[in-house]
C-alpha positions in Angstrom: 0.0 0.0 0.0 2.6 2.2 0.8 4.5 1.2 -2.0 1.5 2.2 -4.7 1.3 5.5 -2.7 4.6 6.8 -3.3 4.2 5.5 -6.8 1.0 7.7 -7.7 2.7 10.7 -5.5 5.9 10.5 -8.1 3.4 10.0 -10.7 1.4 13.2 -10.1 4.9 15.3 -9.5 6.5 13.8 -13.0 3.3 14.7 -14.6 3.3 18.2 -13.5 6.8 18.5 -14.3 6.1 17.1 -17.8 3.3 19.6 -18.7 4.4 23.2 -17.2 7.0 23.2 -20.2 4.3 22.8 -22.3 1.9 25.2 -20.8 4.6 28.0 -21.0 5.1 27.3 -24.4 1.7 27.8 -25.3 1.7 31.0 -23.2 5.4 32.7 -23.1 3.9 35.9 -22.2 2.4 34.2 -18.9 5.3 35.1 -16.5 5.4 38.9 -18.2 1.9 39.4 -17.1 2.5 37.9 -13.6 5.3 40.3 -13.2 3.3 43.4 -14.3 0.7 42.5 -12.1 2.9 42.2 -8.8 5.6 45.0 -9.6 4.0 47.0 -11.4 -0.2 46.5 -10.4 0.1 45.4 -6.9 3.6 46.9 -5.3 2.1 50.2 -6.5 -1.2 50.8 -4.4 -3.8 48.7 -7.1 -5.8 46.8 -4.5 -9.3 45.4 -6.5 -8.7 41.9 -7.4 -11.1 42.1 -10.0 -9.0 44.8 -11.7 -5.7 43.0 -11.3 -7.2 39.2 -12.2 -8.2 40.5 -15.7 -4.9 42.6 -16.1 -3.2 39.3 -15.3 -4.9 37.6 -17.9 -5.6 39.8 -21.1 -2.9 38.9 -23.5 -1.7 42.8 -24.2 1.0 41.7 -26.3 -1.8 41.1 -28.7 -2.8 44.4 -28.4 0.3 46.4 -30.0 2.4 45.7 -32.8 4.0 42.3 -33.1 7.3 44.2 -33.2 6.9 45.8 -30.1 5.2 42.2 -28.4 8.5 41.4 -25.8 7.8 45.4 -24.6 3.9 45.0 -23.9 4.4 44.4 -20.5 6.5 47.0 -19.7 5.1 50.0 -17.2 5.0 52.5 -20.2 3.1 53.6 -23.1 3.6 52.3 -26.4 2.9 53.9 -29.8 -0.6 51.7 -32.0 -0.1 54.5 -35.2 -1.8 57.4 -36.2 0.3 59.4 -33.0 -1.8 57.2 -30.4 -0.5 55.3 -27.4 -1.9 52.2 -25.7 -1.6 53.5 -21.9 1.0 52.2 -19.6 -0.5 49.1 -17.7 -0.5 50.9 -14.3 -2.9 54.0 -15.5 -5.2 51.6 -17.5 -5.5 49.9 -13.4 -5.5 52.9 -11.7 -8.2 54.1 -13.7 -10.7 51.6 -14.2 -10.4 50.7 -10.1 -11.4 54.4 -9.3 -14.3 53.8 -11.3 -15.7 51.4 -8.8 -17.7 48.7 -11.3 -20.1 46.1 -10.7 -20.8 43.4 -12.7 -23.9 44.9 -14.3 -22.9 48.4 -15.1 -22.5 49.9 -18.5 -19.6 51.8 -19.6 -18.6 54.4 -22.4 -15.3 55.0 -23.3 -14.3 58.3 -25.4 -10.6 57.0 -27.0 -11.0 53.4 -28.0 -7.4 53.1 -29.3 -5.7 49.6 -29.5 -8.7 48.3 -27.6 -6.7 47.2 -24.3 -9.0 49.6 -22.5 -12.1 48.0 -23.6 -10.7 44.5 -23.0 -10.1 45.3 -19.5 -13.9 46.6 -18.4 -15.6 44.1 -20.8 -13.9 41.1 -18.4 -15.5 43.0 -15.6 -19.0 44.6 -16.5 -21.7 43.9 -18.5 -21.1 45.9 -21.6 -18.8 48.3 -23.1 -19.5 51.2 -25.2 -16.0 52.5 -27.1 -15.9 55.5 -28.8 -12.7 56.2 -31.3 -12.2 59.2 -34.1 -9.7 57.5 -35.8 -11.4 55.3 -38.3 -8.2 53.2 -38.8 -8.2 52.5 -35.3 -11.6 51.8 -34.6 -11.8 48.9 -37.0 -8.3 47.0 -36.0 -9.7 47.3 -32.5 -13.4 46.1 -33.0 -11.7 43.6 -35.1 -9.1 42.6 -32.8 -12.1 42.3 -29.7 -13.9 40.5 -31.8 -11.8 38.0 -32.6 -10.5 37.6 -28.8 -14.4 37.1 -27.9 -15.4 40.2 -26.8 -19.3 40.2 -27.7 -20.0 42.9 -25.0 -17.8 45.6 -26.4 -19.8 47.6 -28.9 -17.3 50.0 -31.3 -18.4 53.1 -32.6 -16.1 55.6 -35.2 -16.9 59.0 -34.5 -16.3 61.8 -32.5 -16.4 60.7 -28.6 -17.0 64.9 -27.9 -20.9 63.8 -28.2 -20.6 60.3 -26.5 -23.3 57.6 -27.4 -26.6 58.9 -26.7 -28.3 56.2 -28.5 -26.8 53.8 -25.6 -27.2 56.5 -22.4 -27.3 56.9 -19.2 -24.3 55.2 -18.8 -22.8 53.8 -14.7 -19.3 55.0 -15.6 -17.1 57.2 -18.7 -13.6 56.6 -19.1 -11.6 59.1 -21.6 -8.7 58.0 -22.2 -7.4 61.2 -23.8 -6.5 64.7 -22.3 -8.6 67.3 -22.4 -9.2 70.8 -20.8 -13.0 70.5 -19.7 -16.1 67.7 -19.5 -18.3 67.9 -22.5 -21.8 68.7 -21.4 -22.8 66.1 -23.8 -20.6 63.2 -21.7 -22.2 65.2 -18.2 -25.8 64.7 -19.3 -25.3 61.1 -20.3 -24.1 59.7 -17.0 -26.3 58.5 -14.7 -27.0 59.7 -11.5 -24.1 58.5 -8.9 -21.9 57.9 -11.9 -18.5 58.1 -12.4 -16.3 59.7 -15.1 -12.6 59.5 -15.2 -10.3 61.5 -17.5 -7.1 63.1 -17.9 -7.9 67.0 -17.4 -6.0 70.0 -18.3 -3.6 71.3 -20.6 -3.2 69.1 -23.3 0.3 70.3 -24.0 1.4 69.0 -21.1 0.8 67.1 -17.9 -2.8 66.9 -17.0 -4.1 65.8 -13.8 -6.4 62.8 -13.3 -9.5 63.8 -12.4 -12.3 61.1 -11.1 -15.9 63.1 -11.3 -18.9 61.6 -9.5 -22.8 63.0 -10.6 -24.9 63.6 -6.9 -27.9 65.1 -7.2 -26.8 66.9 -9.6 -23.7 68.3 -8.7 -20.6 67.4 -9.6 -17.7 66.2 -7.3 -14.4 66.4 -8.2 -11.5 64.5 -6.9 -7.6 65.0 -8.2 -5.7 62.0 -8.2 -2.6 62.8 -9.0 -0.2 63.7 -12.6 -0.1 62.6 -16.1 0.3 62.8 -19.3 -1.7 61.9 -22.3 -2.4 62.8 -26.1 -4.7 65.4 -26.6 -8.6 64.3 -27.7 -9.3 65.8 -31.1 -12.6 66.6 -32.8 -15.3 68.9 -31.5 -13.5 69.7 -28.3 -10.5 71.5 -30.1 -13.0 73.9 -31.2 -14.4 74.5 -27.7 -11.6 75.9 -26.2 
């Protein structure tokens, strides 16, 4: 008895040892996103495991250009085309956990971009409504979240300035470009107790990330901190 014991124990250990070689190799990226997720997620104050089980997860690499895979984990921005950037991993976190999501909420976002953005709320709320100016952008993304399975992610090519009334009130706005006020149009289409997040202030330079929340009302403002984003285009530049 003992003897068939120790023989299934050495079995199970072989066997493990036989397949994590394979599992890597069907998943080389795997240890990248683990280390993201603890230096660059966790170490640095991201706390909701919802937010850092999806960002462990989502294959980014797949998300910029296959030149720039090996660097898609890295804690910085990296360039999609067309002068846009696909937001450094800790942002893309620090944003979406200020917006405090539930499973059923519904979410616009003004910048759809590569589409990482859009990958990231879709694992964690009920649907996603991306807005992107850049026509070339809008259809690799909706392509790209397509093809990964992303059936709740509905993309739109226009001009996020106006938002999505079509789909409105929405729980939560993400814009995930800088800009130096709130469109009116983006205020009247959140709900009441929503959230909006975006980089405000000059879009020169830094701006300051600004998490707004709609009480009766009124809006509440709440700085969190500096940086620095391209500058939305469209409607807005006119409105300065």
């Amino acid at each position: 008895m003992k003897r068939d014991c120790i023989f299934l124990f050495l079995s199970i250990f072989l066997g493990a040892l036989y397949m994590a070689p394979s599992l890597t190799a069907q998943d080389p990226y795997a240890e990248k996103r683990h280390r993201m997720v603890e230096k660059d997620l966790k170490a640095r104050g991201i706390k909701d495991l919802k937010v850092l089980e999806v960002m462990g997860k989502i294959p980014r690499h797949l998300f910029v250009d296959k030149s720039l895979r090996d660097s898609a984990y890295a804690d910085h921005p990296l360039p999609i085309g067309e002068g846009q950037t696909i937001s450094q991993p800790y942002v893309v976190a620090l944003m979406t956990e200020a917006l405090r999501l539930k499973p059923s909420d519904r979410v616009l976002e003004i910048g759809t971009g590569s589409g990482y953005q859009a990958a990231v709320l879709a694992e964690i709320i009920k649907e996603v409504f991306t807005i992107e100016i850049r026509k070339s952008l809008a259809e690799t993304a909706a392509e790209r979240l397509k093809g990964l399975g992303y059936s709740n992610v509905k993309v739109k090519f226009g001009d996020g300035y106006y938002g999505w009334e079509e789909y409105a009130p929405f729980d939560a706005i993400i814009i995930t470009a800088s800009a130096n006020h709130i469109s009116p149009s983006l205020i009247k289409q959140l709900k009441e107790g929503g959230r909006l997040i975006l980089p405000l202030g000059s879009t020169l330079f830094h701006q300051t990330l600004t998490l707004v929340t709609k009480e009766k009302g009124e809006l509440l403002i709440e700085q969190m901190g500096a940086v620095a984003f391209v500058p939305m285009i469209g409607e807005i530049e006119r409105k300065k």
